[in-house]
C-alpha positions in Angstrom: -53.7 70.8 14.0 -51.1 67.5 14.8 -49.7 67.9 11.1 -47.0 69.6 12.7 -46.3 66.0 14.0 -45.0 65.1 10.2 -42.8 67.7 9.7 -38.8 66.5 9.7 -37.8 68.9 12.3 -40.8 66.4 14.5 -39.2 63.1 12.8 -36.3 64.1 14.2 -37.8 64.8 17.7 -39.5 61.7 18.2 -37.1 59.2 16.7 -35.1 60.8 19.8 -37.5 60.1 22.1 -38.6 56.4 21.3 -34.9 55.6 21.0 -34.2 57.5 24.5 -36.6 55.8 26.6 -35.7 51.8 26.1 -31.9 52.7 26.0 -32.5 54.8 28.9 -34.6 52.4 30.5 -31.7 49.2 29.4 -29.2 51.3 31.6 -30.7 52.2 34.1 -31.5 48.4 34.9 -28.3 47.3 34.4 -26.9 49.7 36.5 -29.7 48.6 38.9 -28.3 44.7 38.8 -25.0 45.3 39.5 -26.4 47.5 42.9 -28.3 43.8 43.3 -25.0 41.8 42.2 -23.0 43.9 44.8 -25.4 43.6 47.5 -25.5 39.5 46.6 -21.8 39.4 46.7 -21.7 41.0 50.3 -24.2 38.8 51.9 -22.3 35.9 50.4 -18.8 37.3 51.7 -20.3 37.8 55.5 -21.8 33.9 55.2 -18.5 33.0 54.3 -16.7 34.3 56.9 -18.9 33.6 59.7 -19.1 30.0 58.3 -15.2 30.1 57.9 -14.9 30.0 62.1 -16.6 26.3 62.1 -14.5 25.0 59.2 -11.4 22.6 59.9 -8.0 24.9 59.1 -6.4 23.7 56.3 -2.3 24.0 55.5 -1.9 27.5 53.8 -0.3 26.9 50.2 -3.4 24.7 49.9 -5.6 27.9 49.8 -3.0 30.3 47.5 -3.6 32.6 45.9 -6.4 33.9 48.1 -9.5 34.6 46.1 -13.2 35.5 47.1 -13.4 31.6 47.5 -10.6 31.4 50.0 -10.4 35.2 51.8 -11.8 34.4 55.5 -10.8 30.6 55.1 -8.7 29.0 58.6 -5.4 28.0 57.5 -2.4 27.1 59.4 1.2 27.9 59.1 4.2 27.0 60.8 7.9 29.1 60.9 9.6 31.0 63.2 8.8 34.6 64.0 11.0 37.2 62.6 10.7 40.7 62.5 7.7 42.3 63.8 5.7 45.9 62.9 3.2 48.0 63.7 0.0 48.9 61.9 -1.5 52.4 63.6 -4.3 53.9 62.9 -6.7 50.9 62.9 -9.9 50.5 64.7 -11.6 47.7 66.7 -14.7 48.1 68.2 -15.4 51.9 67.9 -11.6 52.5 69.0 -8.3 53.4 67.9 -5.4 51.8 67.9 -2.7 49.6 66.0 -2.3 45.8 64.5 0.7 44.0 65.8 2.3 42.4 63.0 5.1 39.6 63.0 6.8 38.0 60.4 6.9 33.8 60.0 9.8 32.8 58.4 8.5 29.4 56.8 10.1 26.8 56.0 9.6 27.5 51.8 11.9 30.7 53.1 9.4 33.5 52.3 7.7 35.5 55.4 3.7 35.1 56.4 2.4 38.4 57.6 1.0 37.3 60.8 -1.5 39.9 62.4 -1.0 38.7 66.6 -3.6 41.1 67.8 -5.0 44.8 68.3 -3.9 46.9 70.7 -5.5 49.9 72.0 -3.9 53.8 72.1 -0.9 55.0 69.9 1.4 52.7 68.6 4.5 51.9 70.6 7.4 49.1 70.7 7.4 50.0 74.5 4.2 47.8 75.7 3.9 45.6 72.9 4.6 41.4 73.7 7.5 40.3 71.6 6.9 37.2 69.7 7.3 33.2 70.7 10.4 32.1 70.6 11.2 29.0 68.5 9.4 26.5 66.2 5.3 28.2 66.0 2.0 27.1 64.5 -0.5 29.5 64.2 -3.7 29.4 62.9 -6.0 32.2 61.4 -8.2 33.6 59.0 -6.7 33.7 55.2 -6.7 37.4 54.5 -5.7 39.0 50.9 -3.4 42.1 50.7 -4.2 45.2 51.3 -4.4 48.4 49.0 -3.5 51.7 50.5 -6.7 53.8 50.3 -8.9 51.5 50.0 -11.2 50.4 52.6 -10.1 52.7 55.4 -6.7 51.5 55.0 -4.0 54.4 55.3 -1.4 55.5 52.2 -0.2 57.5 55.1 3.8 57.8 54.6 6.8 59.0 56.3 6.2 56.7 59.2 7.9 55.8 62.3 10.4 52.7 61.4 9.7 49.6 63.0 5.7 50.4 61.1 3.9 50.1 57.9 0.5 51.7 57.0 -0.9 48.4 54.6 -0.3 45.0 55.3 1.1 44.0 51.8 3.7 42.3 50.1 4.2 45.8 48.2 4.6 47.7 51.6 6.5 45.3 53.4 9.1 44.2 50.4 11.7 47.5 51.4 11.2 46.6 55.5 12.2 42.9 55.9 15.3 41.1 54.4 13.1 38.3 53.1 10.4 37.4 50.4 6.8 37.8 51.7 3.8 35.9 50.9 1.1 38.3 49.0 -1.2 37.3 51.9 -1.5 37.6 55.5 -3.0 36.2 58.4 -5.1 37.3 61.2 -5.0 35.2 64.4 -7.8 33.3 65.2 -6.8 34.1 69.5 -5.0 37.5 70.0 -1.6 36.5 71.4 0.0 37.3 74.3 -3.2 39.3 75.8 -4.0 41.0 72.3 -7.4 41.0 71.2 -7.6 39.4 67.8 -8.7 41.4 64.7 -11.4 39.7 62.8 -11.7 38.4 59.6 -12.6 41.1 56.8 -14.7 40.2 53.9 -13.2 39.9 50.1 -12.1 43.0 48.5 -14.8 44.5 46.2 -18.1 42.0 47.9 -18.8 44.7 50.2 -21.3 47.5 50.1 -18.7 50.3 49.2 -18.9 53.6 47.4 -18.8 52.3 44.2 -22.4 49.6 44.9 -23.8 53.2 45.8 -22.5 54.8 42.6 -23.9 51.7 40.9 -27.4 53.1 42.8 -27.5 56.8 42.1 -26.8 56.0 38.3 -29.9 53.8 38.5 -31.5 56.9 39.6 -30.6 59.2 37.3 -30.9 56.9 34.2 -34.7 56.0 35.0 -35.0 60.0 36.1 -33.7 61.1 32.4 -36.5 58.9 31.3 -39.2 61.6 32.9 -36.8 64.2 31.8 -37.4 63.1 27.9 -41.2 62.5 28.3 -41.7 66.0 29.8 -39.7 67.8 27.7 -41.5 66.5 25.0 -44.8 67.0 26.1 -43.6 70.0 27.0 -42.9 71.2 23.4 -46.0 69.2 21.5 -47.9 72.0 23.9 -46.0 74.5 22.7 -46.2 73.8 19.5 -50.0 73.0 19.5 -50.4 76.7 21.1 -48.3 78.1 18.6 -50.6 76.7 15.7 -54.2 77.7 17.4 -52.3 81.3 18.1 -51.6 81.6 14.0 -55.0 80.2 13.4 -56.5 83.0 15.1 -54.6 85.7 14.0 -52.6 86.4 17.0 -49.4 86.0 15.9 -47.4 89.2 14.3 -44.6 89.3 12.1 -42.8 86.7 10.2 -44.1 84.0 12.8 -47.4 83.1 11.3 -45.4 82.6 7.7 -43.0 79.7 9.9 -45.9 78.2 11.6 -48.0 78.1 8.5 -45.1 75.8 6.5 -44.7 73.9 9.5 -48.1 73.5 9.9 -48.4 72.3 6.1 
């Protein structure tokens, strides 16, 4: 009855099938480690910051360019505040409201983006503290630039002068007169009465849309595996049925002729 089983058409069928399953097994659990890698690199990031606040701040072009290594690191900094932005549409603590971002003119004559707090509500120059006057040293979390998009940060344009959606060397090249260091700072105190914006983790070590991508093709990769064993089942029944049916006659037409090579 299973002679069908040698047929080429069958050949075909289940050189398919034991070639499916591993491959789609092999994918499905690498997709499955870089879910685990992901979730690794996050738990790393968040250790790194947290340990970052008990670690001794070092001079900043000692940690350049920021990596994963160095994001969240204390570093210090010293210049002479220039111009300062906005940042709107940023939230702290389940509410809205905008960075406060200066500009340290150092003595190497490029600009650190210095983040000097949060404040709550719309952004306004009306209520915002102006910068210390004079010779500064400011010390804060090491942060890298920011992407527009990405991470809940705005690519929002058209905006208000005086602000700037990212905090980037990119965004803030056509607002200041002066180089700018592709890095920023966030201040370990919020000045002047600000409250000061935590360090963020490394870009891609979080748990972001694409760890989750990473997740649901782990899914569908070991599901396709079911798929191909069912489906073949599925036709070995059919086929089986299909040879008992011309064995007994029941089959009409040209059909019992097909089943009958097949079957031989």
């Amino acid at each position: 009855m299973y002679r069908f089983l040698l047929t080429p058409r069958w050949w075909g069928i289940n050189v398919f099938v034991l070639l499916s399953i591993p491959f789609c097994i092999f994918m499905g659990s690498w997709q499955l480690g870089r879910f685990e890698d992901r979730v690794q690199d996050h738990r790393t990031a968040t250790e790194q910051v947290a340990d970052a606040k008990s670690e001794a701040p070092r001079p900043l072009d000692d940690m350049l360019p920021v990596t994963k290594a160095t994001s969240g690191k204390l570093v210090t900094a010293s210049g002479r505040y220039g111009k300062q932005l906005l940042v709107p549409g940023r939230e702290l603590d389940g509410r809205q409201g905008f960075y406060v971002l200066a500009l340290l003119r150092t003595a190497s004559g490029e600009a650190l983006p210095v983040v000097r707090g949060w404040l709550p509500g719309t952004a306004g120059t009306a209520r915002v503290p102006a910068p210390p006057a004079g010779e500064v040293t400011v010390t804060g979390a090491l942060q890298a630039s920011e992407t527009p998009g990405d991470n809940g940060v705005s690519a929002q344009g058209g905006l208000p002068a005086g602000q700037t959606a990212a905090i980037s060397a990119a965004s803030l090249v056509n607002l200041v007169p002066y180089d700018v260091y592709d890095a920023w700072v966030t201040l370990s105190k919020g000045d002047a009465g600000m409250k000061a914006v935590p360090a963020a983790a490394p870009p891609d070590s979080g748990l972001d849309l694409k760890a989750f991508q990473n997740l649901g093709y782990t899914a569908e990769w070991f599901a396709f595996v079911g798929f191909v064993i069912f489906m073949w089942f599925r036709l070995l029944r059919r086929e089986v049925e299909s040879v008992r049916d011309a064995e007994l006659g029941l089959v009409t037409g040209e059909e019992p002729v097909a089943v009958d090579a097949a079957a031989k």
